[in-house]
C-alpha positions in Angstrom: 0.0 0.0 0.0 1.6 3.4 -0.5 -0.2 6.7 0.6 -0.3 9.8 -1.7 -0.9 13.4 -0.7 -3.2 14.7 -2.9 -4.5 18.4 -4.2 -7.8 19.2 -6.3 -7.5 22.1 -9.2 -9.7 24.1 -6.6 -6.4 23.1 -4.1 -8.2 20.9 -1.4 -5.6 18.9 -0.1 -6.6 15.6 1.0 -4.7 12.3 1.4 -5.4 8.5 -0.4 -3.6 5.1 0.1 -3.5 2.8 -3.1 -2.5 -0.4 -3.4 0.4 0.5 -5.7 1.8 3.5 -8.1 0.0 1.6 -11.3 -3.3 1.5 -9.3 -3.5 5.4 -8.5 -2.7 5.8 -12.0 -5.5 3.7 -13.2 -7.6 5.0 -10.8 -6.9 8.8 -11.6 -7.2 7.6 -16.2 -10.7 6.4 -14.7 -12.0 9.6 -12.9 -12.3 7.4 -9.8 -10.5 9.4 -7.9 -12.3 13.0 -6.1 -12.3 15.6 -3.9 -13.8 14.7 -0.6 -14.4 18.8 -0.4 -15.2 19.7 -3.7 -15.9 16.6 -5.5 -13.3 17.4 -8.5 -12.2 15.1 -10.5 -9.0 16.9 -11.6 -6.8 15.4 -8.8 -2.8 15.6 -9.0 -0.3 14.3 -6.8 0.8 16.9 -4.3 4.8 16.9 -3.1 5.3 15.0 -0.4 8.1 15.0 2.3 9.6 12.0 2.7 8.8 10.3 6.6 11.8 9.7 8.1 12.2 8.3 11.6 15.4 8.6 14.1 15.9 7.8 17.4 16.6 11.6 18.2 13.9 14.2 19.1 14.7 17.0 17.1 12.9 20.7 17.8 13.2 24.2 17.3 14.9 26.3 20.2 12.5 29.0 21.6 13.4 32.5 22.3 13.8 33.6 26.0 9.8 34.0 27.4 8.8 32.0 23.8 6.6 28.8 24.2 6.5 25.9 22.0 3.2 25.0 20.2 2.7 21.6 18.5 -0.2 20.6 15.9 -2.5 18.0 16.7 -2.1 15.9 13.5 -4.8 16.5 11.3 -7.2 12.9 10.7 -7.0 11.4 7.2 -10.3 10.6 5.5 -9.4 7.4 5.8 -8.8 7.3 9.3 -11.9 9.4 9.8 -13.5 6.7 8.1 -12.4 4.1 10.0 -13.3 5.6 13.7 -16.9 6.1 12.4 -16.9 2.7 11.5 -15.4 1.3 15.0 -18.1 3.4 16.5 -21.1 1.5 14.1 -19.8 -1.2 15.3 -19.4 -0.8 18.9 -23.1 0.7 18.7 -24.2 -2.6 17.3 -22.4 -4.8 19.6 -23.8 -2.8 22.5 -27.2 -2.9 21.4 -27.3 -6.8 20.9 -25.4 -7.6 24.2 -28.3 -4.9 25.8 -31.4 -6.5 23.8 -30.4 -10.1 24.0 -29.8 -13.6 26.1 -26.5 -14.7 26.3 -26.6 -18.1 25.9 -23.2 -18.7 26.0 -22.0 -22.1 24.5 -25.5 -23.4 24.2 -25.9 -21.0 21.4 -26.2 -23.7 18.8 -28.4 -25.6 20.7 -30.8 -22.9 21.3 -30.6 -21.5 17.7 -31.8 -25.0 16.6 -34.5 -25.5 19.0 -35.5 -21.7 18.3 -35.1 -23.0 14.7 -37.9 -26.0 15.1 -40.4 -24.9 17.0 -39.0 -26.5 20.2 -38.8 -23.1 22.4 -40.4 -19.7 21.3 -38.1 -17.3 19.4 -36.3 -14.8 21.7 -33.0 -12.6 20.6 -29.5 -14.4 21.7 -26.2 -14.2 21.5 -23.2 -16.9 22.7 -20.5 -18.8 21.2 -20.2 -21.2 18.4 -17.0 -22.5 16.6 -16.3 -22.0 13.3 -17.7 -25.5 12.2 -21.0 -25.2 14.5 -22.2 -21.5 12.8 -21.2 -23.5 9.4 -22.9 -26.5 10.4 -26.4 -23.9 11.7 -26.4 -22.1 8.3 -26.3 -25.5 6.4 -29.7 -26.0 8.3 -31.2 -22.6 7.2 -30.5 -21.1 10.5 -29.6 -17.4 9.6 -26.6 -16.5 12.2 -24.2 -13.9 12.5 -21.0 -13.3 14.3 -21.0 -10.3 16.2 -18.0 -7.7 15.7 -14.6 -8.0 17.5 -13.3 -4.7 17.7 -9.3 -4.9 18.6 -10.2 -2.9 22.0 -12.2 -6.0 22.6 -9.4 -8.2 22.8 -7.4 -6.1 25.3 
């Protein structure tokens, strides 16, 4: 993946990663490629620094009775994207774990008798392997895993 700064003709800077040189190329030919401010399709390459890392803090010396100021980085659309979607996610988690049983590892079990008629239908959640969800949707049971976010596993 390679990231590219990037500047609209109405000069909107905005940042993209693509999976190689050849594909931002392809993609730019195509008119795939906008302005998430403007929505032009006349997008060029802006110049880049390279990022180089060192072991070394480096920093501009302040004048006597001068304080230093540092930027909060600004998001990418990307990452922007990406929080909103962690936050979809974590809103739909939350509102299964609030709204329904969890059954824990009888969660197969009570899917299939949910499934036949042999107890009346009520929202769960639990645990199933991967061959025991395979094995419920072979049998028309409609299942689905719930998000893992990677806070989740902490």
């Amino acid at each position: 993946m390679i990231k590219y700064d990037l500047r609209c003709e109405q000069g909107h800077a905005f940042e993209s990663w693509f999976q190689s040189s050849s594909a931002y190329d392809s993609q730019r030919k195509r008119k795939l490629i906008g302005c998430p401010s403007c929505g032009s399709m006349k997008v060029e390459k802006a110049i880049m620094a390279p990022r180089l890392t060192g072991t070394k803090k480096r920093g501009r010396v302040e004048a006597p009775g001068e304080t230093a100021t540092v930027d909060a980085p600004t998001p990418s659309l990307v990452m922007t994207q990406e929080l909103e979607l962690r936050a979809k996610l974590k809103e739909l988690r939350d509102h299964v774990v609030k709204n329904a049983d969890n059954v824990g590892e009888r969660f197969p079990n009570e899917a299939r008798k949910m499934h036949y008629g042999d107890i009346e239908h009520r929202p769960i959640y639990g645990e199933a392997s991967a061959d025991e969800a395979k094995s419920l949707i072979d049998e028309g049971i409609e299942v689905m895993p719930l998000p893992t976010l990677p806070e989740d596993r902490n």
